[in-house]
N, C-alpha and C positions, 0 to 999 in steps of 0.2 A: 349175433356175433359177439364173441366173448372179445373183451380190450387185456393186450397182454400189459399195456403201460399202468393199469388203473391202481391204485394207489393201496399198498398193503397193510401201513399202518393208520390208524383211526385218524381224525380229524382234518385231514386234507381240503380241506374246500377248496380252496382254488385248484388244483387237481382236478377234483370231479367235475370244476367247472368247465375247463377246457374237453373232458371226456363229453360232458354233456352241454354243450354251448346253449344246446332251446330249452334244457328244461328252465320251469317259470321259478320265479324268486317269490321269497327267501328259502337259498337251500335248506333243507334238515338235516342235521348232523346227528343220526344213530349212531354210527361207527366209533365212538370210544370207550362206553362204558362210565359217563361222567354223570353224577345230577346232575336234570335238566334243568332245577328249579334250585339256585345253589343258596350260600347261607350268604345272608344279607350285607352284603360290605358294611361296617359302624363309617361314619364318620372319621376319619384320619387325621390327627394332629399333624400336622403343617412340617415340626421338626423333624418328622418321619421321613418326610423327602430331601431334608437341605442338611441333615447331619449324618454321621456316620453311627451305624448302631454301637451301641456303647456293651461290653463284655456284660452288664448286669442284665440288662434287656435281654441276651441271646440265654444268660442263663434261666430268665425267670419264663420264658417260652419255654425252653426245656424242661423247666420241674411242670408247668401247666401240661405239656406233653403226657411225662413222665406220670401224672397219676390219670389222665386222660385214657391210656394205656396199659396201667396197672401195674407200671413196672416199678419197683419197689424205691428209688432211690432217681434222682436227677442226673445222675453223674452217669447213669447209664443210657443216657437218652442224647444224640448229637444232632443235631439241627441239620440238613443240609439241603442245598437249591432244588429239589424235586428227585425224588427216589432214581430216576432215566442217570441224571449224573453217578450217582452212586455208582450204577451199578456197571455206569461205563469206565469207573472208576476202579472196579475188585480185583482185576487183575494187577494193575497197578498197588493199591494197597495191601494185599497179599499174595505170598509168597507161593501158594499151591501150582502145582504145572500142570494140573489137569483135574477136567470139572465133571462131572456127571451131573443131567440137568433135565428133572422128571419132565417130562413131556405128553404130545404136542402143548408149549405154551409159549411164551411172551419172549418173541425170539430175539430181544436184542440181549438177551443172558448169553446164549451161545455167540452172536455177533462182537459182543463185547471180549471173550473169551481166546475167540477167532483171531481178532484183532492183534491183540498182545501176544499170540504166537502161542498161546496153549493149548492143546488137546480136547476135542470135547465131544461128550458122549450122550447120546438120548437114552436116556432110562423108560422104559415103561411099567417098571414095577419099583416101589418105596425100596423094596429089599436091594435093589439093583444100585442105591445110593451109597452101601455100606462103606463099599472097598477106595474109592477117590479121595486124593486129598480136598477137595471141593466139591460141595454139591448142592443144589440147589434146584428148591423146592415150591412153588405159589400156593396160596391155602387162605382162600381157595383160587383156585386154579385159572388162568382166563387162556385159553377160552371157554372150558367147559365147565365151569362152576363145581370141581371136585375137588371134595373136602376131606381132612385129618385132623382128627381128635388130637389134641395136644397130648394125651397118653401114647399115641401110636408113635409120633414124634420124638418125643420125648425117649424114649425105646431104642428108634433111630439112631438119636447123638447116642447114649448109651453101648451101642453095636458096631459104632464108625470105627471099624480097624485101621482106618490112614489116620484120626482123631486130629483132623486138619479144620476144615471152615463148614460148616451147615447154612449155608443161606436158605429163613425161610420168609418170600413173599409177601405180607399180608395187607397187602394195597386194596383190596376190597374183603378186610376183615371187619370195617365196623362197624357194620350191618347186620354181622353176624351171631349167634348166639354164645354166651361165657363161655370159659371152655374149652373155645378153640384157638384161641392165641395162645402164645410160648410166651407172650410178656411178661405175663406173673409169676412165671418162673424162672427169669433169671435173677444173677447173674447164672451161665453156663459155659463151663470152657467150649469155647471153638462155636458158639453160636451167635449169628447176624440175623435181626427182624428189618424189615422195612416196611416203612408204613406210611401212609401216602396222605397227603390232605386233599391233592387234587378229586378224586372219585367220588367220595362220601359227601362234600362240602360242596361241589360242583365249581369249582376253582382252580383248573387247570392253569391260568395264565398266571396265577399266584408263584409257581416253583418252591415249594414247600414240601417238606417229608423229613421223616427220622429215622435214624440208623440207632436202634435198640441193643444193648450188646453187652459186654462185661465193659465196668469203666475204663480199662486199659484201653483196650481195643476202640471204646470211644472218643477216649484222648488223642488215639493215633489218629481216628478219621478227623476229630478235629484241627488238629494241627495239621493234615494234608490239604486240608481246605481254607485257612488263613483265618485272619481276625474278623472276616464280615461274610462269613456263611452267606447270610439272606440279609433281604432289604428290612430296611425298618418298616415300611407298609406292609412286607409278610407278617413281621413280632407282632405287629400289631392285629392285624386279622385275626391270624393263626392260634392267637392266644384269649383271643376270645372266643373265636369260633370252637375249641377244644374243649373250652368252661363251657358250653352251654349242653348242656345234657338234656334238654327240653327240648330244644328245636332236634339234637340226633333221632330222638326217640320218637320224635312229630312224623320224622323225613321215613323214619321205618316202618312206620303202619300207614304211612302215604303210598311207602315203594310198590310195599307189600301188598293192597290192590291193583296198582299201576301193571305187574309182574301177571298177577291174573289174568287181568283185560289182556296182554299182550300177548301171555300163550296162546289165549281164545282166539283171538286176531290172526294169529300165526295157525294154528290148527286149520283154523275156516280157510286158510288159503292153500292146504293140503302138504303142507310141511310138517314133520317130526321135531318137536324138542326132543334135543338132547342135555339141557342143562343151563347153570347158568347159576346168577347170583340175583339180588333184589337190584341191581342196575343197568344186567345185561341179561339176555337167552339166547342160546346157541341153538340155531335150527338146521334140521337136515333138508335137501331135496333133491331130487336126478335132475329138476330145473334150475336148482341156484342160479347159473350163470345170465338165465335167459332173465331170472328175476331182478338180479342185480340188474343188469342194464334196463330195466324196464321200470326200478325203484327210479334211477338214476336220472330218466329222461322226466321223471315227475318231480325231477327238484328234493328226494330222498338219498340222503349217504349210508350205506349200511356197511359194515366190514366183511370182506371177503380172506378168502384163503387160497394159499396157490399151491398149499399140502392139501387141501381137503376143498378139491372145485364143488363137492355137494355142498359143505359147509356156509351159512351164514349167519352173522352174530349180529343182533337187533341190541339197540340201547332203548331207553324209554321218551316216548314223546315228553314234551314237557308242557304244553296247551291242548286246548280241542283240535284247534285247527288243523294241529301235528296229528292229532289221532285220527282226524277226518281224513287228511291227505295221506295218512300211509294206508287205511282202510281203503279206499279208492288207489294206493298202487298197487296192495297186493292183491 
């Protein structure tokens, strides 16, 4: 029996735990698409907690950001408490009355949208983004790991006859190959990047991400979000964790057999991929439902969909044990 109450967005555990009261502990948290194995918290200097971040601090994350990301200049890179605010944010920070917003994906962009009383459209084709004065795009894509060449993009803003806001996603862009991010290319009129630390870094409880933009547009978000964006224990993570291009590059050819084995796993239990990134795969089945609840009674969280009951979306175990136990649920 399918649970209509069970929890739509990622990381719920306590949820899943009242769904499933006998499954055995420690639950496994698939469901969000986060490293499981994330970047090492340093040591934290003490003043980090008992003072308030000092305006040099939030800039000097930012320029670390800033070439982190490729994007030419510091001043176009804005700090803010985790990419979800932002974007619960855009309506509020611009002006657009209605958003066209490629889809099936990450549905608090139309939630958000909703919200503020605007208009909102699911796109299923790029070209379908032209004519809105908003629109907004993930690249790649969650849930389904689809991807856009920053040439094709690029073309995009180029074609917007509203020539209002491009929001383009790239929460799980760092894993990906040059190329595809719009970073390097700005500044651009009317273009917003977001980009996550949570996903990549496996640091979700951090609240960390940056809003990429022309520096106008920067300043405005800055100043909508007051003199302490984030905590001094995020400047201080975040700006190490962005400098270290060693441990990125370790975690990608980690992912990158993690992602194998996973398909494999997934295949062997008679599911379809249909896609995905090096921290999630989306797989098909006419059994999903029966699967879900049967990951779930084994102490597994996996993400489901209430657009697409075939649909479920695997994150990566992050020990044996994990791999041991979802092999034995599926």
């Amino acid at each position: 029996m399918d649970h209509p109450s069970a929890p739509l967005h990622g990381g719920r555990l306590i949820e899943a735990r009242r769904l499933f009261p006998a499954a055995p502990e420690p639950f496994i948290d698939l469901s969000t698409g986060i490293n499981p194995l994330p970047y090492p918290v340093p040591p934290i200097e003490p003043s980090a907690w008992t003072r308030l971040p000092e305006p040099e601090d939030i800039a000097a994350l930012e320029a670390v950001a800033a070439k982190a990301y490729g994007v030419a200049d510091a001043s176009m890179a804005a700090a803010v408490p985790g990419t979800q605010l932002l974007i619960s944010l855009l309506p509020r920070l611009f002006s657009q009355t209605s958003a066209a917003i490629l889809g099936p994906t990450y549905g608090e962009y139309a939630s958000a949208f909703t919200a503020a009383g605007r208009q909102v459209v699911e796109a299923s084709r790029v070209a379908e983004l032209r004519e809105t004065p908003c629109a907004v795009i993930c690249n790649p894509n969650n849930p389904d790991g689809r991807r856009f060449d920053s040439g094709k993009l690029l073309k995009l803003l180029r074609d917007r006859t509203a020539r209002g806001l491009l929001v383009v996603d790239e929460s799980f862009a760092d894993l990906e190959d040059e190329g595809l991010s719009l970073a390097p290319h700005l500044p651009q009129a009317g273009l917003l990047i977001l980009r996550s630390v949570s996903k990549t870094y496996g640091l979700g409880g951090l609240r960390l991400g940056f809003a990429l933009t022309s520096p106008e547009a920067a300043a405005s978000i800055r100043d909508a979000l007051g003199p302490w964006p984030v905590s001094g224990p995020a400047i201080e993570i975040g700006a190490q964790a962005l400098a270290d291009r060693a441990w990125l590059e370790a975690a990608k050819q980690r992912l990158a057999q993690d992602v194998n084995r996973l398909d494999a796993m997934l295949r062997g239990a008679g599911t379809t991929i249909l896609g995905g990134t090096l921290l999630f795969r989306l797989a098909e089945s006419a059994k999903a439902p029966d699967l879900f609840n049967r990951l779930g009674q084994a102490g597994i969280l996996v993400r489901r969909f209430d657009y697409r009951p075939t649909w479920l979306r695997f994150g990566i175990p992050g020990s044996e044990d994990e791999w041991r136990r979802l092999g034995a649920g599926l």
